[in-house]
C-alpha positions in Angstrom: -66.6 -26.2 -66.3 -70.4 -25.4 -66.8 -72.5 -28.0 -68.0 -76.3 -27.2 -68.2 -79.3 -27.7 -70.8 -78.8 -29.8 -73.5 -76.1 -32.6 -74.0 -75.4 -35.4 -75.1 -74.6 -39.2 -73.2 -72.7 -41.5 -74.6 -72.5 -44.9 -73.3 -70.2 -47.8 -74.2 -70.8 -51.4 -73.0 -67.8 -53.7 -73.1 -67.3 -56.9 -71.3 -65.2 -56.5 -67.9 -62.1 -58.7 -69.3 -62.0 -56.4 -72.7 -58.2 -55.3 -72.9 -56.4 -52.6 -74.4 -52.4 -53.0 -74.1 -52.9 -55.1 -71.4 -55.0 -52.8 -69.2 -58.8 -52.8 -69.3 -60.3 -51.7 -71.9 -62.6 -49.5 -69.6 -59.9 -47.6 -68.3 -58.4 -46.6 -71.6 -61.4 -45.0 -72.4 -62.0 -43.1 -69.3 -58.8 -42.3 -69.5 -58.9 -40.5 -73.0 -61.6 -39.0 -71.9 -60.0 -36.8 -69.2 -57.3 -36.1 -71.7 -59.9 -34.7 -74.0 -61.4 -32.9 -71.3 -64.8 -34.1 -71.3 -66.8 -33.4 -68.5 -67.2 -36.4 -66.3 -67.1 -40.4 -66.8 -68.6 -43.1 -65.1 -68.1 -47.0 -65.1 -70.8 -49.3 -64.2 -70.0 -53.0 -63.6 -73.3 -55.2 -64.6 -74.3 -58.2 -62.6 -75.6 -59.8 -65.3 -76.5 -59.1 -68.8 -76.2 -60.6 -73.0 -75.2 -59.0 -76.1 -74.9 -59.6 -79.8 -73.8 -63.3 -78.9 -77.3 -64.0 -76.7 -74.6 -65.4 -73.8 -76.0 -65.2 -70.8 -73.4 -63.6 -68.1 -73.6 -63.6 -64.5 -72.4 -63.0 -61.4 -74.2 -65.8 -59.9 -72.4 -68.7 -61.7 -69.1 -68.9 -60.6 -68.3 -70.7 -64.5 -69.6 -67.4 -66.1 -68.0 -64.7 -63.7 -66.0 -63.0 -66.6 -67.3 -61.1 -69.1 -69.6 -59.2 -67.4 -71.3 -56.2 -68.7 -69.3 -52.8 -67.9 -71.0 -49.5 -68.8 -69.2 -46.4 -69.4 -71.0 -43.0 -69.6 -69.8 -40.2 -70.6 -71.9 -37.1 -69.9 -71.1 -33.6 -72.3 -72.2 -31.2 -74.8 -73.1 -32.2 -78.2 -70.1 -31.1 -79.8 -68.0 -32.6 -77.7 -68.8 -35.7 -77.2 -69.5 -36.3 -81.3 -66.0 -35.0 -81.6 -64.6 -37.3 -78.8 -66.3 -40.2 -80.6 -63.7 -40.3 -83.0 -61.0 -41.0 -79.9 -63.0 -44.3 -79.7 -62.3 -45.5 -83.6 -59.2 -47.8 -83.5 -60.2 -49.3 -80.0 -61.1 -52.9 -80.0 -64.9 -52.5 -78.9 -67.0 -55.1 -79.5 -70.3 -54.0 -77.8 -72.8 -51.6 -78.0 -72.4 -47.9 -78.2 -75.3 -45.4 -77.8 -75.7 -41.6 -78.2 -78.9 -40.2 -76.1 -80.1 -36.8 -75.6 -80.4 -35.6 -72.1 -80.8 -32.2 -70.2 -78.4 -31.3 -67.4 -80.2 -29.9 -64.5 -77.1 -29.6 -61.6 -73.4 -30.4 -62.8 -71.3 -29.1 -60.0 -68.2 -30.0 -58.2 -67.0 -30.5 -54.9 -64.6 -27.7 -54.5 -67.6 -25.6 -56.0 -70.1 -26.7 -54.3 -68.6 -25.6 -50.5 -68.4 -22.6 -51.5 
């Protein structure tokens, strides 16, 4: 896949112990993203962080070790990520999703790039 110019990111934030059929919530959506065949997907655990609530959670107090922040980004073209949008609809997110323009300068794989 090429991937250059213009796209679109897409990041959700969910809490670490958000679950969807008794998996994390996280992984369900990385994982329909490879089924749609988006280009790439990425999951960033926060150390710390507060949402809608204004609850302060942290790695640092061993009482408020779950619900940390997770981040998932999802890196494509416009079309294509608006469309995939729609995979996210009956999955029980209660964060913050954001859609950011951004430019692709290098999107290249391994088995591409040793070549």
């Amino acid at each position: 896949m090429t991937l250059r110019g213009k796209a679109l990111r897409l990041t959700i934030v969910v809490d670490d112990t958000d679950t969807w059929h008794h998996k994390p919530l996280f992984t369900e959506i990385v994982h329909r993203a490879h089924a749609f065949g988006m280009a790439g997907a990425t999951v960033f655990r926060g150390a710390e962080g507060f949402g809608a609530t204004s609850v302060v959670h942290t790695t640092r107090l061993l009482s408020m070790a779950d619900d940390l922040p997770t981040a998932i980004v999802i890196i494509d073209e416009a079309d294509r990520v608006r469309a995939f949008m729609a995979e996210l609809d009956y999955l029980p997110i209660s964060g913050l999703i954001t859609v950011q323009e951004v430019e692709v300068v290098h999107y290249q794989g391994r088995e591409t790039a040793a070549t």
